[in-house]
mmCIF file of the N, C-alpha and C atoms, coordinates in Angstrom:
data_MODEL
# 
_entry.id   MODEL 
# 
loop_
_atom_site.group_PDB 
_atom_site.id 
_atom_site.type_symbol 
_atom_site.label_atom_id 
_atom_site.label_alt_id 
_atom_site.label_comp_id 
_atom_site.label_asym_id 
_atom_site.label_entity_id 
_atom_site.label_seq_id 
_atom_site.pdbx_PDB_ins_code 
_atom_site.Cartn_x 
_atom_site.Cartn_y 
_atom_site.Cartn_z 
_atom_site.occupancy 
_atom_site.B_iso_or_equiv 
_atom_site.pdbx_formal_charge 
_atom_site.auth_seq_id 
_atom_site.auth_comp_id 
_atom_site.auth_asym_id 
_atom_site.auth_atom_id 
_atom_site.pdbx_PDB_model_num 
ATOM 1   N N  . UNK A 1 1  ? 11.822  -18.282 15.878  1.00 0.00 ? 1  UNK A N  1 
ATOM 2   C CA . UNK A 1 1  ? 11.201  -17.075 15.355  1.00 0.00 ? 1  UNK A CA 1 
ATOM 3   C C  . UNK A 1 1  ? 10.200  -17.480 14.270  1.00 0.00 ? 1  UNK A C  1 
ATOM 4   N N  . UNK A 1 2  ? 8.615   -17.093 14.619  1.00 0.00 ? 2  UNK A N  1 
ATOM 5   C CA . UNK A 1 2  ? 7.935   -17.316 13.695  1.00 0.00 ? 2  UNK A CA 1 
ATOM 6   C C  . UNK A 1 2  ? 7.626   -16.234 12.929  1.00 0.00 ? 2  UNK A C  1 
ATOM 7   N N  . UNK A 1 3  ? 7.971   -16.878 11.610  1.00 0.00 ? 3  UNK A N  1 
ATOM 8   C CA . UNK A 1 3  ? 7.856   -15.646 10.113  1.00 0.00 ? 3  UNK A CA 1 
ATOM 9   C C  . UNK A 1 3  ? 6.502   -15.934 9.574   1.00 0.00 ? 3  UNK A C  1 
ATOM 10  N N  . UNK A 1 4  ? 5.562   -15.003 8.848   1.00 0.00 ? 4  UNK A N  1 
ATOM 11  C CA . UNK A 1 4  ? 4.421   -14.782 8.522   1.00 0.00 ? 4  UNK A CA 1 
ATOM 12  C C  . UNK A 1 4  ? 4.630   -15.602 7.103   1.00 0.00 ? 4  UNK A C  1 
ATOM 13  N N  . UNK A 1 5  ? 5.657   -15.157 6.364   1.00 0.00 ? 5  UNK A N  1 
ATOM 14  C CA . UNK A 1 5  ? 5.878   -15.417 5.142   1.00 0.00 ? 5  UNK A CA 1 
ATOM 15  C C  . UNK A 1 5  ? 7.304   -15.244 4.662   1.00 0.00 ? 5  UNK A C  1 
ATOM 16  N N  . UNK A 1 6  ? 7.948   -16.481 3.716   1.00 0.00 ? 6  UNK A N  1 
ATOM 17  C CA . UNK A 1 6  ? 9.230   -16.289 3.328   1.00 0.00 ? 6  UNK A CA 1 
ATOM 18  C C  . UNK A 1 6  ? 9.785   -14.827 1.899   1.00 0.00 ? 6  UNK A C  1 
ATOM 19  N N  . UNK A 1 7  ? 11.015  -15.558 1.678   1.00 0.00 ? 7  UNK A N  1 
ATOM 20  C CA . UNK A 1 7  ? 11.161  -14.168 0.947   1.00 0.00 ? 7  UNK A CA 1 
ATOM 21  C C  . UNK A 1 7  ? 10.470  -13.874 -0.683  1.00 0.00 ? 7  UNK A C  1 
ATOM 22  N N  . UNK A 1 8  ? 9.970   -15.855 -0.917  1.00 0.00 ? 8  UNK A N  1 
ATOM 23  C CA . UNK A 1 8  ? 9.212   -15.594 -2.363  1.00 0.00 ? 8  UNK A CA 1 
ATOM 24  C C  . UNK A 1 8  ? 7.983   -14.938 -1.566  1.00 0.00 ? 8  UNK A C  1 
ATOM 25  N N  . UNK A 1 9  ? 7.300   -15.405 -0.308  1.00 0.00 ? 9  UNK A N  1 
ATOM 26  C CA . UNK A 1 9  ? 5.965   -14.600 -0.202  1.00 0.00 ? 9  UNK A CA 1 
ATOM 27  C C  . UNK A 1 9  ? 5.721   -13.164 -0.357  1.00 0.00 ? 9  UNK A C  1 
ATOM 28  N N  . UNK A 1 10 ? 7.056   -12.800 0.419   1.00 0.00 ? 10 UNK A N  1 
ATOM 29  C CA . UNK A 1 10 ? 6.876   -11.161 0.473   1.00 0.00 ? 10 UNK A CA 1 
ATOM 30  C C  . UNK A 1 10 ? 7.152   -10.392 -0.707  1.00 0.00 ? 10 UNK A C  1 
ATOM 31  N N  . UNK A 1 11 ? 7.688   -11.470 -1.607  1.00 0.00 ? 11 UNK A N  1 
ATOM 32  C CA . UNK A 1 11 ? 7.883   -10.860 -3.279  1.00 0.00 ? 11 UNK A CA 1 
ATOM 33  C C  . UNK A 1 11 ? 6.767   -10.717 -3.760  1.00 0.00 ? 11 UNK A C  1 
ATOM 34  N N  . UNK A 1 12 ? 6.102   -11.836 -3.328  1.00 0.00 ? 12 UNK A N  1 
ATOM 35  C CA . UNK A 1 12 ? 4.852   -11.965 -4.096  1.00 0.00 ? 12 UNK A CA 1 
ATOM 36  C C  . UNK A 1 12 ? 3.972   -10.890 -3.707  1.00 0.00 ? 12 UNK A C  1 
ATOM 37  N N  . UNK A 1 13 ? 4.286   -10.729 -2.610  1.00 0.00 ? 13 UNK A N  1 
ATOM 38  C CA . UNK A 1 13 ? 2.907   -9.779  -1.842  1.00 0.00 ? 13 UNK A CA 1 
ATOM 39  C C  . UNK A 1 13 ? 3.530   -8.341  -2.503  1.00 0.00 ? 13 UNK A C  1 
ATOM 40  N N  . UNK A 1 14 ? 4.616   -7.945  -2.841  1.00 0.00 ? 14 UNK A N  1 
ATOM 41  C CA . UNK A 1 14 ? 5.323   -7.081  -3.235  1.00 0.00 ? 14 UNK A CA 1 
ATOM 42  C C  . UNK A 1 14 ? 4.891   -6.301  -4.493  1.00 0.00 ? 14 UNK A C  1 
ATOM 43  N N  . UNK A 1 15 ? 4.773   -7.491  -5.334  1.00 0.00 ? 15 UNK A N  1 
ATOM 44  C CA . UNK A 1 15 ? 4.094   -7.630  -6.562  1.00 0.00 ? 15 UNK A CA 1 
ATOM 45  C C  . UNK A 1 15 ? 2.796   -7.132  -6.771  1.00 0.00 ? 15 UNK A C  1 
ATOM 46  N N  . UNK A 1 16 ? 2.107   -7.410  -5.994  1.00 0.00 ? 16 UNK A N  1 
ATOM 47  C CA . UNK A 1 16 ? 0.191   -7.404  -6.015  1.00 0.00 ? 16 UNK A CA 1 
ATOM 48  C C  . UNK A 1 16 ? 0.631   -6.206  -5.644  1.00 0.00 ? 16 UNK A C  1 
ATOM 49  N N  . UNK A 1 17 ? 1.180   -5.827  -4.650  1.00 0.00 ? 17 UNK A N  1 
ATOM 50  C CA . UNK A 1 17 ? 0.993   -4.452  -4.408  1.00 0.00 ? 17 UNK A CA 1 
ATOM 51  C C  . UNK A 1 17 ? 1.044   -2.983  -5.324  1.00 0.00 ? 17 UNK A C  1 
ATOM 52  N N  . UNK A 1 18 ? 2.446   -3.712  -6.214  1.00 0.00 ? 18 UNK A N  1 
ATOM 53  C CA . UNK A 1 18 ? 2.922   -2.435  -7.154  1.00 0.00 ? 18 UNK A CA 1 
ATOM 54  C C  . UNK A 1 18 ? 1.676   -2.298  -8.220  1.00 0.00 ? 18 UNK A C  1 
ATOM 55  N N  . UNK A 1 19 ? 1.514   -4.065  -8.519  1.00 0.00 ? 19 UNK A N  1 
ATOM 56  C CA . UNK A 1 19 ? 0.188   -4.045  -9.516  1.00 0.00 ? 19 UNK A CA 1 
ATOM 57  C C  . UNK A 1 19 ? -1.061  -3.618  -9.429  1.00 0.00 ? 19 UNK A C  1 
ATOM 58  N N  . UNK A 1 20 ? -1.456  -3.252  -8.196  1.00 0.00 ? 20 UNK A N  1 
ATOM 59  C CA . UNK A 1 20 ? -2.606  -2.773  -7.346  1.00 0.00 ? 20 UNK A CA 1 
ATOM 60  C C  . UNK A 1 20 ? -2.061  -1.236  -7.646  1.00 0.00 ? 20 UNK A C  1 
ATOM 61  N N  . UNK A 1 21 ? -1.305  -0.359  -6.914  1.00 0.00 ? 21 UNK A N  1 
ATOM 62  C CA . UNK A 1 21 ? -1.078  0.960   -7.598  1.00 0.00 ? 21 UNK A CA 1 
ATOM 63  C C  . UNK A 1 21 ? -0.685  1.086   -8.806  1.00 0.00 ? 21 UNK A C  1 
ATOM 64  N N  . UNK A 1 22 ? -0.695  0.323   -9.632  1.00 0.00 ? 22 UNK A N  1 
ATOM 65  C CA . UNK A 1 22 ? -0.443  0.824   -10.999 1.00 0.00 ? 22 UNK A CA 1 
ATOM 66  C C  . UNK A 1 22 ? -1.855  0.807   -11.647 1.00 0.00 ? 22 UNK A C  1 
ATOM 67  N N  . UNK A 1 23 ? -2.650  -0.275  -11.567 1.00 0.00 ? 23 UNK A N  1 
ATOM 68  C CA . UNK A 1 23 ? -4.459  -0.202  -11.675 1.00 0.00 ? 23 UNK A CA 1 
ATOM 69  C C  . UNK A 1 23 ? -4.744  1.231   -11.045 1.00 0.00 ? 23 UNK A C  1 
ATOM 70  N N  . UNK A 1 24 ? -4.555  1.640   -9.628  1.00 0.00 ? 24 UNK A N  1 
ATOM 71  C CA . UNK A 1 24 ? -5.199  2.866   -9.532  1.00 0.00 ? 24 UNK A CA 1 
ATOM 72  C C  . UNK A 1 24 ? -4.786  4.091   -9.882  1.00 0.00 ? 24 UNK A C  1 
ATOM 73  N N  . UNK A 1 25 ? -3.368  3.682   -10.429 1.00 0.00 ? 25 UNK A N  1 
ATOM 74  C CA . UNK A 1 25 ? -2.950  4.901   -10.929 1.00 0.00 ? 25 UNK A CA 1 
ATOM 75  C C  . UNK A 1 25 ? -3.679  5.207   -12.351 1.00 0.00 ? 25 UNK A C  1 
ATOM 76  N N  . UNK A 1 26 ? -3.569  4.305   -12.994 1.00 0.00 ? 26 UNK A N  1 
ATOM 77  C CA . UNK A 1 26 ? -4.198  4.179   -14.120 1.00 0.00 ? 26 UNK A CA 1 
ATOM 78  C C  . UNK A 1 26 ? -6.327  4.886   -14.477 1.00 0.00 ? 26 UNK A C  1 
ATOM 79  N N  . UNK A 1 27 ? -6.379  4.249   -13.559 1.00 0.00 ? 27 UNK A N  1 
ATOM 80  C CA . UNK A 1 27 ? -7.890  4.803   -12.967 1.00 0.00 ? 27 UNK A CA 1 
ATOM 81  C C  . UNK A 1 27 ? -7.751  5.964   -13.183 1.00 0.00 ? 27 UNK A C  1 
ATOM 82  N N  . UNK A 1 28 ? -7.183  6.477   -12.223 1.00 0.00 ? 28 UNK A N  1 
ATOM 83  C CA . UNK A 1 28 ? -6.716  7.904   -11.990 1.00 0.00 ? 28 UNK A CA 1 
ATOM 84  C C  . UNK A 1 28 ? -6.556  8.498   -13.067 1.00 0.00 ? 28 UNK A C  1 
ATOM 85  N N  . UNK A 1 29 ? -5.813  8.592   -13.667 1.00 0.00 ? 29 UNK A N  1 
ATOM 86  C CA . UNK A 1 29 ? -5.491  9.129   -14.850 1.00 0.00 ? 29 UNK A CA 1 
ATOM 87  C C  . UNK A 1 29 ? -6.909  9.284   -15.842 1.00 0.00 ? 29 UNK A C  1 
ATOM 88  N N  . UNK A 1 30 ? -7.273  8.203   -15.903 1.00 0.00 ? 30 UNK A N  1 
ATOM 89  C CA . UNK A 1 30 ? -8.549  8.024   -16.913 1.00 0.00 ? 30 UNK A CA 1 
ATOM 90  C C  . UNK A 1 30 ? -9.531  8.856   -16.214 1.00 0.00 ? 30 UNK A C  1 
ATOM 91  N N  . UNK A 1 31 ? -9.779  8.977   -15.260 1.00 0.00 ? 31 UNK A N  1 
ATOM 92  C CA . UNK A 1 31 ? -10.586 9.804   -14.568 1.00 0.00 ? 31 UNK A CA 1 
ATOM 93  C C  . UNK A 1 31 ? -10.556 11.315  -14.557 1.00 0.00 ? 31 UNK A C  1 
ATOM 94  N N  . UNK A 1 32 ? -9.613  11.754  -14.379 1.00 0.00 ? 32 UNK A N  1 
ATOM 95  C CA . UNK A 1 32 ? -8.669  12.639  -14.286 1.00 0.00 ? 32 UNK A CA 1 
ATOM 96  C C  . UNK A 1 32 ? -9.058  13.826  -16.250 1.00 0.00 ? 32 UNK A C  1 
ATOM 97  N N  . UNK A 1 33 ? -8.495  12.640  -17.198 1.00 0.00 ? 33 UNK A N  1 
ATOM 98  C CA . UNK A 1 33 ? -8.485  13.155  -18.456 1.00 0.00 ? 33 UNK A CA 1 
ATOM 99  C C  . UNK A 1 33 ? -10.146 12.806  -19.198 1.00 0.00 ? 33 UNK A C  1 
ATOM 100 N N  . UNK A 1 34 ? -10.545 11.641  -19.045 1.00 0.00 ? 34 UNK A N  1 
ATOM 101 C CA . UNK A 1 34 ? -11.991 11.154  -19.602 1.00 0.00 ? 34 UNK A CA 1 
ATOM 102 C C  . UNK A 1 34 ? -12.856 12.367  -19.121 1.00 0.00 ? 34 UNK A C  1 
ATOM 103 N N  . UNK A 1 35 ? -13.133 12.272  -17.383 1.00 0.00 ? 35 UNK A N  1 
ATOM 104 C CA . UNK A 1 35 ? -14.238 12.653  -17.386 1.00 0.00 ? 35 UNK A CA 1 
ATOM 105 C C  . UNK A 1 35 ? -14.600 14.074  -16.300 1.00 0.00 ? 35 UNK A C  1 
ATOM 106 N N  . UNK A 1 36 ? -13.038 14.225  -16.962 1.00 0.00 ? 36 UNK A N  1 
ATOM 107 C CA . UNK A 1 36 ? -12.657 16.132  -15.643 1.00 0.00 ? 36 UNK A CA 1 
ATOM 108 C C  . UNK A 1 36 ? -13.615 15.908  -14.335 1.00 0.00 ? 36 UNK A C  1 
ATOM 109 N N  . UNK A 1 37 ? -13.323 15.068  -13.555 1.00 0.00 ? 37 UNK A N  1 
ATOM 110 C CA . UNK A 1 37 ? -13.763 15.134  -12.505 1.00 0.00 ? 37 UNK A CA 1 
ATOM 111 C C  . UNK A 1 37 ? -13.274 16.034  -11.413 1.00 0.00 ? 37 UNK A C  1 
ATOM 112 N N  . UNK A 1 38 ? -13.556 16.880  -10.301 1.00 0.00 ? 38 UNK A N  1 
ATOM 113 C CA . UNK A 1 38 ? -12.965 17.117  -9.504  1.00 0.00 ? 38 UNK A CA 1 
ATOM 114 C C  . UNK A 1 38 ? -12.062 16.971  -8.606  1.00 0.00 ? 38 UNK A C  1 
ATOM 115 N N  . UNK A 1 39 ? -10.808 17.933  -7.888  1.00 0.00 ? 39 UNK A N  1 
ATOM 116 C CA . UNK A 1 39 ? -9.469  17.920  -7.473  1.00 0.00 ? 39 UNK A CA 1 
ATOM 117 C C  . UNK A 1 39 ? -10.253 16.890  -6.093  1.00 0.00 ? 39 UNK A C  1 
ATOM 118 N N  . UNK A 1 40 ? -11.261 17.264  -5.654  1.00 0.00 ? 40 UNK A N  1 
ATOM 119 C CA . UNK A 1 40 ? -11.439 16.807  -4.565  1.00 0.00 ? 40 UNK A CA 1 
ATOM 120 C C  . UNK A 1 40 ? -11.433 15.095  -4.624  1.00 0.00 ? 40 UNK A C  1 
ATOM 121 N N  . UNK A 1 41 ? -12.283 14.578  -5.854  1.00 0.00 ? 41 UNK A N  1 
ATOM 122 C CA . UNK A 1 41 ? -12.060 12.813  -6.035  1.00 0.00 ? 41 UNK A CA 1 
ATOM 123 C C  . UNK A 1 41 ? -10.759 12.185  -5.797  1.00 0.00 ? 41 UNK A C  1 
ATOM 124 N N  . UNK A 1 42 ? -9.967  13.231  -6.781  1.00 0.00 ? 42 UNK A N  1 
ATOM 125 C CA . UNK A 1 42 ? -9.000  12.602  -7.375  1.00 0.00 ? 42 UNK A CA 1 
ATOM 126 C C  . UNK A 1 42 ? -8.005  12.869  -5.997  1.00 0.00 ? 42 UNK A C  1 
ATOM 127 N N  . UNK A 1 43 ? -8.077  13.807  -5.090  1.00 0.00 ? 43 UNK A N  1 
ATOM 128 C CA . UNK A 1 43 ? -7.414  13.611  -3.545  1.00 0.00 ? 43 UNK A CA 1 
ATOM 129 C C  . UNK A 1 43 ? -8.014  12.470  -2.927  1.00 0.00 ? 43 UNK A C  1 
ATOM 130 N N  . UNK A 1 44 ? -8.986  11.795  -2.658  1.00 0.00 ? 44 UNK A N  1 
ATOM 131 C CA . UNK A 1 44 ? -9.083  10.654  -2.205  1.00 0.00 ? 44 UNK A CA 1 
ATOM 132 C C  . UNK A 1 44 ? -8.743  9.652   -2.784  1.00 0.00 ? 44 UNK A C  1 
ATOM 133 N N  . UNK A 1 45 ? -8.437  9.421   -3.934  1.00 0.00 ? 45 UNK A N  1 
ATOM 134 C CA . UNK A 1 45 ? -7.707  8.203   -4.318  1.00 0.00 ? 45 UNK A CA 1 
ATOM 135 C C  . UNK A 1 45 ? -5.972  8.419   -4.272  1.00 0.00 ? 45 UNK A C  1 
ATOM 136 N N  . UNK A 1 46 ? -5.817  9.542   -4.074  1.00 0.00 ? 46 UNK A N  1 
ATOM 137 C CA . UNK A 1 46 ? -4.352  9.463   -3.890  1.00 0.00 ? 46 UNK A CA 1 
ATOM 138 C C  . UNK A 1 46 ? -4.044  9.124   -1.953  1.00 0.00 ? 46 UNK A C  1 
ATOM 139 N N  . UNK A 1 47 ? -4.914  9.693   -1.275  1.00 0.00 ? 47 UNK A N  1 
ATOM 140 C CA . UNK A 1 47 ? -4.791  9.216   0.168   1.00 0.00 ? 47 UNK A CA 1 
ATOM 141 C C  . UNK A 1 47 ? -4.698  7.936   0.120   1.00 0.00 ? 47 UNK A C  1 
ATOM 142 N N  . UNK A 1 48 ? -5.527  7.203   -0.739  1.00 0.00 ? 48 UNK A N  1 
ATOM 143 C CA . UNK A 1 48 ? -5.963  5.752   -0.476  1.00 0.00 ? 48 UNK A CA 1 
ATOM 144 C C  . UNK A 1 48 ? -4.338  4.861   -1.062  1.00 0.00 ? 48 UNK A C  1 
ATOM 145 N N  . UNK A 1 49 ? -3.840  5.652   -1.872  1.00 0.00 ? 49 UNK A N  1 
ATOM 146 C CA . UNK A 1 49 ? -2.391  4.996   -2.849  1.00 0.00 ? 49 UNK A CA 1 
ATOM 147 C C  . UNK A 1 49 ? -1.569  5.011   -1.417  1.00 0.00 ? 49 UNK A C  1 
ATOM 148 N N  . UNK A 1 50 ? -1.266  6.964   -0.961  1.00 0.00 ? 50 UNK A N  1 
ATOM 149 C CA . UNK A 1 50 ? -0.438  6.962   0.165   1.00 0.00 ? 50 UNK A CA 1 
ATOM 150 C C  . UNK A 1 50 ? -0.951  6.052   1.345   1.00 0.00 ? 50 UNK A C  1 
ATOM 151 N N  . UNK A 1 51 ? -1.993  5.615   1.413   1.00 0.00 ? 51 UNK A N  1 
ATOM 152 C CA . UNK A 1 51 ? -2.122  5.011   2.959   1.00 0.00 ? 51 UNK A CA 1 
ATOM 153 C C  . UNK A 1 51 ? -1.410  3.187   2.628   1.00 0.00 ? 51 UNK A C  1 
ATOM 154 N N  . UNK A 1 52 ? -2.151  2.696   1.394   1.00 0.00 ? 52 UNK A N  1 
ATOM 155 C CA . UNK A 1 52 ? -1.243  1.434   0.862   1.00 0.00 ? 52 UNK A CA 1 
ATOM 156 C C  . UNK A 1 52 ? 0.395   1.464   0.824   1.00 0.00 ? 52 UNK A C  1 
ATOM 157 N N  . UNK A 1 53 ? 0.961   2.433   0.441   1.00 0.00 ? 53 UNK A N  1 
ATOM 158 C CA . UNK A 1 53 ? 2.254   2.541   0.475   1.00 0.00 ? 53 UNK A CA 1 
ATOM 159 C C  . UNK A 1 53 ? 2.616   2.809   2.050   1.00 0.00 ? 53 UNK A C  1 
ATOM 160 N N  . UNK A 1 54 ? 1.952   3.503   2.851   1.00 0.00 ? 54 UNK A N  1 
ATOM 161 C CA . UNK A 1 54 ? 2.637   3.585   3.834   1.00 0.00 ? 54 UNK A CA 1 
ATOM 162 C C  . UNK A 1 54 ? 2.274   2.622   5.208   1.00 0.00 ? 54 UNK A C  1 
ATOM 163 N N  . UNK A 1 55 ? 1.029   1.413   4.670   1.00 0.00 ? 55 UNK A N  1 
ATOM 164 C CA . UNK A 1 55 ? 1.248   0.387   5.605   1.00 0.00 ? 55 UNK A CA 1 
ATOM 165 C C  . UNK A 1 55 ? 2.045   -0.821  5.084   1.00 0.00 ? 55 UNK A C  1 
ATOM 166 N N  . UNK A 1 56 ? 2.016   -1.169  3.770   1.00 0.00 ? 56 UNK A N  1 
ATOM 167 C CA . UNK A 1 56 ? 3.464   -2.242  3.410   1.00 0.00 ? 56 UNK A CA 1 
ATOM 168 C C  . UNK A 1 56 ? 4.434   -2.108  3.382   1.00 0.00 ? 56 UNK A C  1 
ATOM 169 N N  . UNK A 1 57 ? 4.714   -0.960  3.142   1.00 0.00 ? 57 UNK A N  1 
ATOM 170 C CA . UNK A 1 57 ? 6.271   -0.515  2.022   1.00 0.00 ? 57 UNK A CA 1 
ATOM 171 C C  . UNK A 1 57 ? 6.883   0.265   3.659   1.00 0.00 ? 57 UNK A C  1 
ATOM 172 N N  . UNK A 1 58 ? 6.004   1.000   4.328   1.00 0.00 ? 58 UNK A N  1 
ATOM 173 C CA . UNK A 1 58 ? 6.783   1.768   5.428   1.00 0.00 ? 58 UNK A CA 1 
ATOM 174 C C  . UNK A 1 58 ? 6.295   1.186   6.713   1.00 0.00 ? 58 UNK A C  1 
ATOM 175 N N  . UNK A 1 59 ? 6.112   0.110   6.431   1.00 0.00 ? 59 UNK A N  1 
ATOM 176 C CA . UNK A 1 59 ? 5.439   -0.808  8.106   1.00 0.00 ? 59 UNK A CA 1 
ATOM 177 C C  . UNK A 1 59 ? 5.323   0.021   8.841   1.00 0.00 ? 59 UNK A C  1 
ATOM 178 N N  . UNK A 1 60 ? 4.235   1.041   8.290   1.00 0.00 ? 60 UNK A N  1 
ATOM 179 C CA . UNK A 1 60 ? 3.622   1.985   10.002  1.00 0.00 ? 60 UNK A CA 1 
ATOM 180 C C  . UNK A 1 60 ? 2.748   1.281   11.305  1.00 0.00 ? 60 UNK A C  1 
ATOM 181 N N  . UNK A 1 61 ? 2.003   0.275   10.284  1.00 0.00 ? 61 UNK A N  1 
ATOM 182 C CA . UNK A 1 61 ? 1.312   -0.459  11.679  1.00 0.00 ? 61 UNK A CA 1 
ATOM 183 C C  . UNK A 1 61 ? 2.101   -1.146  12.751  1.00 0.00 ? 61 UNK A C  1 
ATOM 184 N N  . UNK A 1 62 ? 3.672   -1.036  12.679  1.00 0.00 ? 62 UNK A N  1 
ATOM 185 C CA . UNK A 1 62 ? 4.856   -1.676  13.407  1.00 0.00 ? 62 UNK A CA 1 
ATOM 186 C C  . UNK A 1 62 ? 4.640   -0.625  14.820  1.00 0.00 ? 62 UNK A C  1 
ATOM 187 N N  . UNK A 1 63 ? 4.269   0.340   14.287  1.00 0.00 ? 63 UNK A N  1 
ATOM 188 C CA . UNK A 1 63 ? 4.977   1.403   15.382  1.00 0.00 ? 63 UNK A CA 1 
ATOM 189 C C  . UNK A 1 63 ? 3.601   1.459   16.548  1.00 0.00 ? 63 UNK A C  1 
ATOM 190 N N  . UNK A 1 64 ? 2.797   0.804   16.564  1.00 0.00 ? 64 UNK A N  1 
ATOM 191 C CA . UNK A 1 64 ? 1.512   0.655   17.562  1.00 0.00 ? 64 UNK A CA 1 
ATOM 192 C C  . UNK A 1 64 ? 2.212   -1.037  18.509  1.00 0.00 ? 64 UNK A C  1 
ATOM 193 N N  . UNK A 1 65 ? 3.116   -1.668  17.571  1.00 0.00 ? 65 UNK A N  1 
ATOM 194 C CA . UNK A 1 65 ? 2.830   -2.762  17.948  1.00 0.00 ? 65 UNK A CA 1 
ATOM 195 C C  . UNK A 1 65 ? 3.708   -2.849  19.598  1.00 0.00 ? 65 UNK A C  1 
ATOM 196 N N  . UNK A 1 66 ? 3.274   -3.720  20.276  1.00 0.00 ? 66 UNK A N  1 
ATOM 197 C CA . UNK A 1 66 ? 4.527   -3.885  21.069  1.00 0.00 ? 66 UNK A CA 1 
ATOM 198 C C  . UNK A 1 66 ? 5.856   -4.291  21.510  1.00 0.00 ? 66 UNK A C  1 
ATOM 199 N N  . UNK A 1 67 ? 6.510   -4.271  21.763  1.00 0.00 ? 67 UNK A N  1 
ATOM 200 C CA . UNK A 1 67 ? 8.236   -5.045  21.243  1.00 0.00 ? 67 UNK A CA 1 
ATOM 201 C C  . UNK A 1 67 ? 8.211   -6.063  21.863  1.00 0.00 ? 67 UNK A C  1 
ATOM 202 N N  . UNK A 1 68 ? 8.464   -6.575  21.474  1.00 0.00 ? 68 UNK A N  1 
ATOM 203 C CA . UNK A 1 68 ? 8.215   -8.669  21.806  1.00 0.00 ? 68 UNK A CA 1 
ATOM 204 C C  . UNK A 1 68 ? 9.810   -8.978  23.014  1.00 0.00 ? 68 UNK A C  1 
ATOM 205 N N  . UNK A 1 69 ? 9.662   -9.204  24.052  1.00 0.00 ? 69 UNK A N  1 
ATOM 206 C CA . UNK A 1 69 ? 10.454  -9.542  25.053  1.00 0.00 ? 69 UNK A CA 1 
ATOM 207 C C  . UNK A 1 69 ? 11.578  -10.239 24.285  1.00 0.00 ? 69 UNK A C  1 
ATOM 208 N N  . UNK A 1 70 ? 12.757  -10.926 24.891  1.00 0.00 ? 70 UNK A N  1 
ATOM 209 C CA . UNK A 1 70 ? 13.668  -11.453 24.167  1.00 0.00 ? 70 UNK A CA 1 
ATOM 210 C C  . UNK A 1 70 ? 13.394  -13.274 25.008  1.00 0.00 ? 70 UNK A C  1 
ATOM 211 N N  . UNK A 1 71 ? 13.229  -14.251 24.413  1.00 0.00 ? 71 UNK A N  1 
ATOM 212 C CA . UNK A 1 71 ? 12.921  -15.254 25.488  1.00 0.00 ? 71 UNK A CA 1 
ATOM 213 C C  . UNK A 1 71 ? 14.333  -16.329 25.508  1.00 0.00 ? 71 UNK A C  1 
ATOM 214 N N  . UNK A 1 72 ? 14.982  -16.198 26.622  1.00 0.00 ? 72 UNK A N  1 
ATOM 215 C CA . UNK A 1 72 ? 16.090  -16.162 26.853  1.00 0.00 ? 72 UNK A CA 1 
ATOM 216 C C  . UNK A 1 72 ? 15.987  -17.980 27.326  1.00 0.00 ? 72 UNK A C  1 
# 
C-alpha cells in the first residue's frame, strides 16, 4: 500500500492548514471591522474557508474517486 505521506506529514499538512484559516480568519475580521466592507465580500471568503475545510478535513474529493480493486 502506497501512502502519500506519513503521520508527521499529515500533521504537518494539518498544521498549515489550521494556520492558513486562522490568517483568513483574521483578514476577515479586519476587513469586516477596518473597512465595513460588504456582506457580499465577506461571503466569498467564507466559501473559500468552507471549501478548504471541506477538501482536507472532510476528504470530499474521495467521493469522485474510484475504489481501487483489492489485488489478491
Amino acid at each position: 500500500m502506497n501512502k502519500p505521506h506519513g503521520k508527521k506529514g499529515a500533521s504537518r499538512i494539518g498544521w498549515w492548514i489550521f494556520i492558513g484559516l486562522a490568517i483568513v480568519t483574521l483578514i476577515e475580521y479586519v476587513i469586516a471591522v477596518e473597512f465595513n466592507i460588504n456582506l457580499f465580500f465577506l461571503a466569498q471568503i467564507a466559501v473559500l474557508k468552507a471549501g478548504l475545510i471541506a477538501v482536507y478535513f472532510m476528504h470530499i474529493g474521495r467521493a469522485w474517486e474510484r475504489p481501487k480493486e483489492d489485488e489478491d
